[in-house]
C-alpha angles and dihedrals in degrees: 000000000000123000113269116243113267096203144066082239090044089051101044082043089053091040089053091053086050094054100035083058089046091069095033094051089046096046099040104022115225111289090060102043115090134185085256097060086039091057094035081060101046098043103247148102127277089239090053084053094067088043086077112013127036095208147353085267095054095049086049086058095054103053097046075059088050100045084045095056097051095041090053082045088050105049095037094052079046092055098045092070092066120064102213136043100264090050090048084051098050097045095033089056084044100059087039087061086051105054090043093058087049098044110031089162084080092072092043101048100048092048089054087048087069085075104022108048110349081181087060088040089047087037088059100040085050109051083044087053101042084064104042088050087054084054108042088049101050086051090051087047082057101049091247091123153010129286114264134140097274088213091053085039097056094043088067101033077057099049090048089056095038097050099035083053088051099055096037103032109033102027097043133087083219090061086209134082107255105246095244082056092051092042088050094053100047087041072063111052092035079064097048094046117042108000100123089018100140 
């Protein structure tokens, strides 16, 4: 693994090179991405390039690390405006929906991380999961929701908003989830979740 930068230069050079693969990786898919297009992108030389990152696939990791980061920092500042688990639900798969209008490449570069790292694509489900479990298991301690397994739990809770993002989002001129699709969603995992919670 290259050095980190050690200075605020260093770290805005290394950031640019991140973005710059984020759009190249989103718009040409890996195979077809190559450091030359990446540093084309982000304004710098080729040699600049190897001060920070050793290959194309180390670089690709890092970014899935990256779009993870900011996703978990999205949807948990999201969730922090509600008290209790529906509404974190409701403002942490609203701000989801958010960041994923403002960053498709999310979609597209997880998807390409099955065949180019599965450690990266496991790296990224897991670290969403790990929090929600925390979550989900602090609001069934409280009364606030039904018993479940919270890994099990978060597993699905992950797979509504993944694949709801995917068809409205992705797949949509708008870019957003109508609201009669988002209120239908969350009529369904509060009722999944605490409908019968004492």
């Amino acid at each position: 693994m290259a050095a980190a930068p050690r200075t605020q230069k260093g770290e805005r050079t290394r950031q640019a090179l991140i973005e710059a693969a984020e759009q190249i990786f989103a718009e040409l898919g890996y195979q077809d991405a190559s450091v030359s297009k990446i540093t084309e992108a982000a304004g710098v030389g080729q040699g600049t390039f190897y001060l920070y990152f050793e290959s194309k696939l180390e670089i690709f990791e890092e970014l899935v690390e990256d779009l993870n980061r900011r996703v978990r920092r999205a949807m948990s500042e999201g969730a922090a405006k509600a008290s209790d688990r529906i509404g974190r639900e409701r403002e942490g798969f609203r701000a989801f929906f958010k960041f994923t209008a403002e960053h498709p490449a999310l979609y597209r570069i997880i998807r390409q991380a099955e065949f180019v790292s599965p450690k990266a694509l496991k790296n990224h489900y897991s670290k969403i999961v790990d929090g929600y479990v925390e979550g989900l298991r602090k609001a069934e301690f409280q009364g606030d929701i039904l018993h479940y397994d919270p890994e099990v739990a978060a597993w699905m809770l992950m797979g509504i908003g993944e694949l709801v993002g995917m068809r409205w989002v992705l797949w949509s001129e708008d870019r957003e989830v109508p609201d009669e699709v988002f209120e239908d969603m969350m009529i369904f995992i509060q009722r999944a979740l605490r409908d019968g919670a004492s």
